[in-house]
Every structure is written in C-alpha cells, then in structure tokens.
mmCIF file of the C-alpha atoms, coordinates in Angstrom:
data_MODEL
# 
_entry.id   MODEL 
# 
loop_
_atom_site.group_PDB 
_atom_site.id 
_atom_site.type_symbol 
_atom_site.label_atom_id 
_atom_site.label_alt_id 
_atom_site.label_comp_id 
_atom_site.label_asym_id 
_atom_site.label_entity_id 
_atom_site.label_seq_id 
_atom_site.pdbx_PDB_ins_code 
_atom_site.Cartn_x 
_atom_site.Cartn_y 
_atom_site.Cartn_z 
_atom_site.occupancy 
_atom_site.B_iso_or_equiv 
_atom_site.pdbx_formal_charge 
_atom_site.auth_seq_id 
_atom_site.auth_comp_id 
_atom_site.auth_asym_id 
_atom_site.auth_atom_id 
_atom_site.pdbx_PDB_model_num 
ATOM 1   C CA . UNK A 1 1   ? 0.000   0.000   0.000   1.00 0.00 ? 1   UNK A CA 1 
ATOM 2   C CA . UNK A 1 2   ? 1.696   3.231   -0.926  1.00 0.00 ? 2   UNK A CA 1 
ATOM 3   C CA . UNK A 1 3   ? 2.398   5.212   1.803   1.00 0.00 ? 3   UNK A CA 1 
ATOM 4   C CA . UNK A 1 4   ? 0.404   8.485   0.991   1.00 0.00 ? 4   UNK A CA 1 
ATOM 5   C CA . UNK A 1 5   ? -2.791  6.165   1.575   1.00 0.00 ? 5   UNK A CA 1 
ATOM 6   C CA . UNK A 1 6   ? -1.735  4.748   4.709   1.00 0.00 ? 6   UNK A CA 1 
ATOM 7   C CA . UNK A 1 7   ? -0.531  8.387   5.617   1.00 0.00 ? 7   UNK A CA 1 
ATOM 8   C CA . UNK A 1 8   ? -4.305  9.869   4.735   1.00 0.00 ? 8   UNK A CA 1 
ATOM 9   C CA . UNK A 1 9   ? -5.943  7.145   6.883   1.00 0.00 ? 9   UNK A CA 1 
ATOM 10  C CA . UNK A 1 10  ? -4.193  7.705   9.842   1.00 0.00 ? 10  UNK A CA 1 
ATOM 11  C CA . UNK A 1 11  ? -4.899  11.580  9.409   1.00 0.00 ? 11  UNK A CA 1 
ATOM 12  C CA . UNK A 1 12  ? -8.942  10.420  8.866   1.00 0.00 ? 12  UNK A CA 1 
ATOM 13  C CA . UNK A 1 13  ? -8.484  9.291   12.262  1.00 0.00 ? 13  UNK A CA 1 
ATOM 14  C CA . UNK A 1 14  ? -6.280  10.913  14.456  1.00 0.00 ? 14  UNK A CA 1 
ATOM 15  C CA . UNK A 1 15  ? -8.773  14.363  13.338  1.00 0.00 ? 15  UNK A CA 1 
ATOM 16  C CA . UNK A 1 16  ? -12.292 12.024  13.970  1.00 0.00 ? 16  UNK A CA 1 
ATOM 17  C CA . UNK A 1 17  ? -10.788 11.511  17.585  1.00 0.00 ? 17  UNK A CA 1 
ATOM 18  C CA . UNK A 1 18  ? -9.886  14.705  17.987  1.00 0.00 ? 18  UNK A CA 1 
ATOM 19  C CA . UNK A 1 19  ? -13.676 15.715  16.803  1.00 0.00 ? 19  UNK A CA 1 
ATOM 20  C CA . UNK A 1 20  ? -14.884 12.975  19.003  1.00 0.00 ? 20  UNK A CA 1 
ATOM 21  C CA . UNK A 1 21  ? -13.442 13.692  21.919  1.00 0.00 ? 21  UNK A CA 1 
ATOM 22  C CA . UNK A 1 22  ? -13.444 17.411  21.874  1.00 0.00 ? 22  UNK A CA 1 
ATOM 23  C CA . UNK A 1 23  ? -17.562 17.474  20.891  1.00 0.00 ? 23  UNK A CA 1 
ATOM 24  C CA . UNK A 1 24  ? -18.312 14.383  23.176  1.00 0.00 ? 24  UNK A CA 1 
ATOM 25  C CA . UNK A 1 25  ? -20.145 13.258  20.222  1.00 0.00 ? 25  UNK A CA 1 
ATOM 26  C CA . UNK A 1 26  ? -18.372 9.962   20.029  1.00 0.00 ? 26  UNK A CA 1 
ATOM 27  C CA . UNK A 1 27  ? -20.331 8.603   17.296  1.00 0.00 ? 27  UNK A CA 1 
ATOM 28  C CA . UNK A 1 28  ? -18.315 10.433  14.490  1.00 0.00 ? 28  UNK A CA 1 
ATOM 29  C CA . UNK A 1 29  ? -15.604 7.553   15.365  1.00 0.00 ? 29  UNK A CA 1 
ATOM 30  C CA . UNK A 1 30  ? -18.279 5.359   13.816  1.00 0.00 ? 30  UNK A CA 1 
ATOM 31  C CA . UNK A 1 31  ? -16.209 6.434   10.247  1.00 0.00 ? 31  UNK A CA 1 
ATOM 32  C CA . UNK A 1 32  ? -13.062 5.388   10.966  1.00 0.00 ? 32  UNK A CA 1 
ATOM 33  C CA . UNK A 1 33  ? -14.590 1.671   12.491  1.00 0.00 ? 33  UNK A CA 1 
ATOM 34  C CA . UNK A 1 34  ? -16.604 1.245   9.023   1.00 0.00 ? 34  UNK A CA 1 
ATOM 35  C CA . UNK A 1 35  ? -13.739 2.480   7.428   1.00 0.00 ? 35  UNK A CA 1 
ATOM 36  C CA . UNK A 1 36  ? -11.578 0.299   9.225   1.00 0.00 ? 36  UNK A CA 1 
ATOM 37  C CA . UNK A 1 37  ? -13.968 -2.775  9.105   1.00 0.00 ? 37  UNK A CA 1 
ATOM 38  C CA . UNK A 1 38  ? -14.228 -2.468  5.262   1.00 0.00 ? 38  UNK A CA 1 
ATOM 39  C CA . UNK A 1 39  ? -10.713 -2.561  4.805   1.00 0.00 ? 39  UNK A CA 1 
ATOM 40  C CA . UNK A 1 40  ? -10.395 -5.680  7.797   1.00 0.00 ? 40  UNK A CA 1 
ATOM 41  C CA . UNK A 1 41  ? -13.343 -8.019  6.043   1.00 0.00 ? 41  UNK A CA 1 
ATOM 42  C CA . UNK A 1 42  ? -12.800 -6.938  2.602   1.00 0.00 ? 42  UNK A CA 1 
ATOM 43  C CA . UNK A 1 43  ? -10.108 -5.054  1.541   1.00 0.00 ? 43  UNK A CA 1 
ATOM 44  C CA . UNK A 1 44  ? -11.652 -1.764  0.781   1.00 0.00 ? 44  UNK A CA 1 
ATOM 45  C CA . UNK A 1 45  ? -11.144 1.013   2.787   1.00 0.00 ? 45  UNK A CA 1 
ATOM 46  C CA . UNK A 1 46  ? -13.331 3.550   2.018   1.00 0.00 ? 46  UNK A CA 1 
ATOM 47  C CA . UNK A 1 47  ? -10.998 6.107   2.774   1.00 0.00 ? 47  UNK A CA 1 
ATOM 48  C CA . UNK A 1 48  ? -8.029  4.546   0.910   1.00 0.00 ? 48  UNK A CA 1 
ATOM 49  C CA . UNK A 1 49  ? -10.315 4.611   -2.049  1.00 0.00 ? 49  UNK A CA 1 
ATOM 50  C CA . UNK A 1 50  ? -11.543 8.097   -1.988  1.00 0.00 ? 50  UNK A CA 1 
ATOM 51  C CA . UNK A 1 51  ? -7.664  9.448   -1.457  1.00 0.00 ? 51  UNK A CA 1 
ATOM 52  C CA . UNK A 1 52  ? -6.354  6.735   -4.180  1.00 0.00 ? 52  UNK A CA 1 
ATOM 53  C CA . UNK A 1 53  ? -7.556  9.018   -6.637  1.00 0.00 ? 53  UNK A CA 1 
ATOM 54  C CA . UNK A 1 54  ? -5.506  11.804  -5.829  1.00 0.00 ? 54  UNK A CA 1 
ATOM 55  C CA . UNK A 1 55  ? -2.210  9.997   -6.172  1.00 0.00 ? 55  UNK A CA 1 
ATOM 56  C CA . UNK A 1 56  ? -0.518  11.477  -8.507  1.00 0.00 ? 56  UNK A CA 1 
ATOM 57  C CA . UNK A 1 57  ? 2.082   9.213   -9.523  1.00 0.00 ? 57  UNK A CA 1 
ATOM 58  C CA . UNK A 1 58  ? 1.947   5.310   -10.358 1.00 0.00 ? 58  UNK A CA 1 
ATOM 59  C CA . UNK A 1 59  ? 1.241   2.966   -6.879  1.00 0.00 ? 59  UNK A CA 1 
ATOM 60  C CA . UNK A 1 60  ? 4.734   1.700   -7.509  1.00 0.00 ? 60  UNK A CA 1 
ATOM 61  C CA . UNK A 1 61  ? 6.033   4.753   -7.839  1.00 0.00 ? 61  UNK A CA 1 
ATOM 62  C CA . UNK A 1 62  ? 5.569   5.526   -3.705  1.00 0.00 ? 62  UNK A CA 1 
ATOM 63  C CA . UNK A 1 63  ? 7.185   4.032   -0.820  1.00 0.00 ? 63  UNK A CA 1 
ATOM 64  C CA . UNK A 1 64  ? 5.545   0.703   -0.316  1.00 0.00 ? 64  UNK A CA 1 
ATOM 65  C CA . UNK A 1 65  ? 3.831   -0.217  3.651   1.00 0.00 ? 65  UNK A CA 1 
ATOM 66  C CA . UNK A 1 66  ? 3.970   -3.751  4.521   1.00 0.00 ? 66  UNK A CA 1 
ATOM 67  C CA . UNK A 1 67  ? 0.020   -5.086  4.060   1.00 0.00 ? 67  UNK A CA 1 
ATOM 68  C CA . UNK A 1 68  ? 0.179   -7.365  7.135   1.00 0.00 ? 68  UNK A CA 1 
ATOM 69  C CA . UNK A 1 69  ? 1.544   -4.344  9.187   1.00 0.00 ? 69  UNK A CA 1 
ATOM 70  C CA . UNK A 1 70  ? -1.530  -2.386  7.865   1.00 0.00 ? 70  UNK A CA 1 
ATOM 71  C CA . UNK A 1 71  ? -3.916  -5.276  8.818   1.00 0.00 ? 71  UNK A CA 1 
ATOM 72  C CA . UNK A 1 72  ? -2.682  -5.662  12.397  1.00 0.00 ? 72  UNK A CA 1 
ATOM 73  C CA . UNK A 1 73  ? -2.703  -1.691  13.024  1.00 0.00 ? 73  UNK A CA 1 
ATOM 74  C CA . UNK A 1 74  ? -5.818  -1.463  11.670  1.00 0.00 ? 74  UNK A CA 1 
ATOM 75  C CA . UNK A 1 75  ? -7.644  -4.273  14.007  1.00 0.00 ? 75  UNK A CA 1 
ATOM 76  C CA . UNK A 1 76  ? -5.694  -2.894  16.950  1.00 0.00 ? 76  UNK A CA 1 
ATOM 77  C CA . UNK A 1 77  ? -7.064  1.231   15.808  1.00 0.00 ? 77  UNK A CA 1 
ATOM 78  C CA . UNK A 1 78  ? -10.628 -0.439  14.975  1.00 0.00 ? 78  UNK A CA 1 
ATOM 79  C CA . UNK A 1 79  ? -11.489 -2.336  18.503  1.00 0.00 ? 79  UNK A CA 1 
ATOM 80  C CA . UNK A 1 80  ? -9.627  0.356   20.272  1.00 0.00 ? 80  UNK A CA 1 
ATOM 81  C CA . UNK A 1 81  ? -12.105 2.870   18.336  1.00 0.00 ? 81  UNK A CA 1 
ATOM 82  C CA . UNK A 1 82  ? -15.050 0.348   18.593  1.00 0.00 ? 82  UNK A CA 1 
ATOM 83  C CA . UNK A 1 83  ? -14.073 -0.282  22.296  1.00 0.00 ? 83  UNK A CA 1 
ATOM 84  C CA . UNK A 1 84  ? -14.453 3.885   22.957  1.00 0.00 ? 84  UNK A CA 1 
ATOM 85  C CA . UNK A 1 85  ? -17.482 4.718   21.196  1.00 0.00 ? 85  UNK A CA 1 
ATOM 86  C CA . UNK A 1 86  ? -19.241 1.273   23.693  1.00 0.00 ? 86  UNK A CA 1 
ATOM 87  C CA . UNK A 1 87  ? -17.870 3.164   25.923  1.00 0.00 ? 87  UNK A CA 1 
ATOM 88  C CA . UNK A 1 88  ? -19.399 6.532   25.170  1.00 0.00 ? 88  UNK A CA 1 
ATOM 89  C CA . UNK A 1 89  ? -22.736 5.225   24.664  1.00 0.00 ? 89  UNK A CA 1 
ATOM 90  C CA . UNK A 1 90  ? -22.247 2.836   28.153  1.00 0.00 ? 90  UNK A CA 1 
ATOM 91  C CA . UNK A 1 91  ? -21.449 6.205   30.077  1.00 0.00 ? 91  UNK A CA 1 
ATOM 92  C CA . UNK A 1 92  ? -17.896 5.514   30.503  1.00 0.00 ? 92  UNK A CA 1 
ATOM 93  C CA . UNK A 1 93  ? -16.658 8.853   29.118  1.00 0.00 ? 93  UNK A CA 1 
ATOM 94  C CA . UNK A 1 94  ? -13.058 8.275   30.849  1.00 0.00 ? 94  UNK A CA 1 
ATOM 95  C CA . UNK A 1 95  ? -13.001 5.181   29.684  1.00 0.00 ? 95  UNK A CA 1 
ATOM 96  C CA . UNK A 1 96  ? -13.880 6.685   26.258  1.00 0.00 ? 96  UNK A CA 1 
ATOM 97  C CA . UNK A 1 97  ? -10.978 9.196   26.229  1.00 0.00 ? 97  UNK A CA 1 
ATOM 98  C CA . UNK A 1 98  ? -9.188  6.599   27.361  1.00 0.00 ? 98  UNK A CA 1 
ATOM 99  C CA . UNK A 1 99  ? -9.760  4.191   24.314  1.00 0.00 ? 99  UNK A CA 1 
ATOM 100 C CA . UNK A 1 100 ? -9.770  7.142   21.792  1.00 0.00 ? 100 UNK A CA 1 
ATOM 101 C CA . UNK A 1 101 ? -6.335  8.559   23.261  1.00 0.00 ? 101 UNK A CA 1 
ATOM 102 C CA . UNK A 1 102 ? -4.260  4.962   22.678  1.00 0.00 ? 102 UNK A CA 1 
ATOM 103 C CA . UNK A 1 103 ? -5.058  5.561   18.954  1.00 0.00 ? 103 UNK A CA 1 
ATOM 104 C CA . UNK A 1 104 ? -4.667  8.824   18.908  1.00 0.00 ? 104 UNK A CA 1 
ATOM 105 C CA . UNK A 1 105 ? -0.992  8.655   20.038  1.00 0.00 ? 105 UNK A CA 1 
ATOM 106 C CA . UNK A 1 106 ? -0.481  5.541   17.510  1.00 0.00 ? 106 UNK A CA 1 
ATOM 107 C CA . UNK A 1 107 ? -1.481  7.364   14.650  1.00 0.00 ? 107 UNK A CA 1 
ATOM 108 C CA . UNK A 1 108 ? 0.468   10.469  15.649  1.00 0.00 ? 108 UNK A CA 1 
ATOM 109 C CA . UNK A 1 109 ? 3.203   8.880   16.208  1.00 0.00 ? 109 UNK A CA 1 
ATOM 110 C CA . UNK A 1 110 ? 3.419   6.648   13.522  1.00 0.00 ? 110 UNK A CA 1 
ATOM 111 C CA . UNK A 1 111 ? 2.375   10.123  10.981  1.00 0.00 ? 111 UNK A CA 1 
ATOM 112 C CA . UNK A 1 112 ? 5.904   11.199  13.007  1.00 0.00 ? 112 UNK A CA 1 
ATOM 113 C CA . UNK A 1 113 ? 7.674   8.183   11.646  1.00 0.00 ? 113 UNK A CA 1 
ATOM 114 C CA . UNK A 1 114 ? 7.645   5.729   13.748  1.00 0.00 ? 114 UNK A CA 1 
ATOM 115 C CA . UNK A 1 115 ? 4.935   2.605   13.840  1.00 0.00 ? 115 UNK A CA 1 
ATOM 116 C CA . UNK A 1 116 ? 4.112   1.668   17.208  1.00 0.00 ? 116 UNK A CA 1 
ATOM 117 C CA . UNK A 1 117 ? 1.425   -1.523  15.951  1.00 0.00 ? 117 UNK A CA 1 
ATOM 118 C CA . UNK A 1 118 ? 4.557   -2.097  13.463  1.00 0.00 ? 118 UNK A CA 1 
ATOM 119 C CA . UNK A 1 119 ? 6.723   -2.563  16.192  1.00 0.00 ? 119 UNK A CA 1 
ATOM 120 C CA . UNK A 1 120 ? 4.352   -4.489  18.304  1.00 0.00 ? 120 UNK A CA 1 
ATOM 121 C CA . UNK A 1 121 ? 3.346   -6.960  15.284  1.00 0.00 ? 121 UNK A CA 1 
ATOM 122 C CA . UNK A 1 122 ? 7.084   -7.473  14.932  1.00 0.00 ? 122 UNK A CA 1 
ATOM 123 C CA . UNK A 1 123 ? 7.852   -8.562  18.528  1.00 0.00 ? 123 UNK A CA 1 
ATOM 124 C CA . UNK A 1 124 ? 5.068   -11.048 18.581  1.00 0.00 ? 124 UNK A CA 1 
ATOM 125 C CA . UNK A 1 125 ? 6.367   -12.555 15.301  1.00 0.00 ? 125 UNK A CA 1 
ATOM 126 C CA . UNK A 1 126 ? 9.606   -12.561 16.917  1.00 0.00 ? 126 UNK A CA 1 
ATOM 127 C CA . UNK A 1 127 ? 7.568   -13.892 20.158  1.00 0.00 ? 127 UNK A CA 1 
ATOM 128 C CA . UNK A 1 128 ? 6.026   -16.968 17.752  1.00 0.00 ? 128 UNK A CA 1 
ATOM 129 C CA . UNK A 1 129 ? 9.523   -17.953 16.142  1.00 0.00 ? 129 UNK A CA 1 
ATOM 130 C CA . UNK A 1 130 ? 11.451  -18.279 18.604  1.00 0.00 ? 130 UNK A CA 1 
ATOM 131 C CA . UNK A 1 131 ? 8.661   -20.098 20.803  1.00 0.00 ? 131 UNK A CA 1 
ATOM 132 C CA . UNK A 1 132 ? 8.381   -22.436 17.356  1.00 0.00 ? 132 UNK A CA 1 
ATOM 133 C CA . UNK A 1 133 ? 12.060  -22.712 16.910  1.00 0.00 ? 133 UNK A CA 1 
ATOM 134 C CA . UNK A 1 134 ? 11.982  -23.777 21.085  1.00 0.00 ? 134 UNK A CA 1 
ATOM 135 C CA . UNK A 1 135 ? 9.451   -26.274 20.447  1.00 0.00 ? 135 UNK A CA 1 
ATOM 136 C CA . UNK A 1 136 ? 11.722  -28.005 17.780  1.00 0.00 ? 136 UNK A CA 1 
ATOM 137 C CA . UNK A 1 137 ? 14.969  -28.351 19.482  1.00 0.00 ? 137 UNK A CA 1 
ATOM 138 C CA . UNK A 1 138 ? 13.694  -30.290 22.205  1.00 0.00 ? 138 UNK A CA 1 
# 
C-alpha cells in the first residue's frame, strides 16, 4: 500500500478523535470503524479509495507499507475505536478518552515516523519464532 494512503488514513483518524473527543459526540468515530472494518473483512477502505484518486504518480512509484503491518494496526485502531465509542454510549466517558487517546498517540506517532502496531506486530512474530524454533529443538 503506498504510503500516501496509509498516511491519509491515519490523518482520517487521528482528526475524527480529535472531533470525538473534543464534541463528546463519540459517534463520528463510527467512520473510521466502518472504514476500518471495510478494509479488515474486505479489503476496501473507504478512505483509501476516496484518497487513491488523488495519487498522482503510479502505486509503484511511492514508498511501499507492509500489508500485514496495515492489517494488524488497523484491528488494533478499529477495537480500540469500537471499544471507545461502547464506551461513550455505556457512560464511561473516561473510559472513552481513554480508548480514543491509545489511537490517537499511535497514529500520531506513527504520521511522526515511527509505527508503534509495526513494532508491536514485529515482537510477537519474533515472540512466535522463537517459541516455534523452542518447540523443535527439544
């Protein structure tokens, strides 16, 4: 995925939980989850699609993001999203902030540079190979 469209997604939602959180009208994180959940079940995010076609160059032309990097932030950014709006409607507004700030700070940071979820996903492959590679030596 070229990194302009990962780059325009994580804008989409660190500025809906900024909205959110700021209006208390947690329900405009309900974008970012469909959003999300498109892209999760089938591969279509609708906000990837609508900022595809103001690339400007050929896909291949950008710097590629790894896909399964993409997937696992995006699960971790959707239920984190999902899990504050519940908690919005549920009364839980700290709870809501709370949920809404974890991806907030992902996305910020990783717009900075740096890919938190990236780094996560990578320790827990690390985590499963050397657990597998354990497993076979004895």
């Amino acid at each position: 995925m070229p990194r302009p469209l990962v780059r325009t997604n994580q804008t989409f939602i660190v500025l809906s939980v900024i909205l959110a959180v700021v209006t208390h009208f947690y329900w405009i994180l309900l974008l970012p989850i469909l959003a999300g959940l498109s892209g999760i079940l089938f591969e279509r995010n609708f906000i990837i699609l609508i900022a595809k076609r103001f690339l400007k160059k050929k896909t291949s032309e950008y710097v590629l993001e790894d896909k399964s990097d993409l997937r696992f932030n995006q699960i971790i950014a959707t239920v984190l999203l999902s899990a504050s709006l519940i908690s919005s409607i549920t009364n839980h507004p700290i709870l809501a902030i709370i949920f809404a700030a974890f991806v907030f700070l992902a996305a910020s940071i990783a717009l900075s540079g740096f890919c938190i979820g990236c780094w996560i996903h990578f320790q827990l492959r690390q985590y499963k190979y050397r657990r597998q590679a354990k497993k076979g030596l004895h």
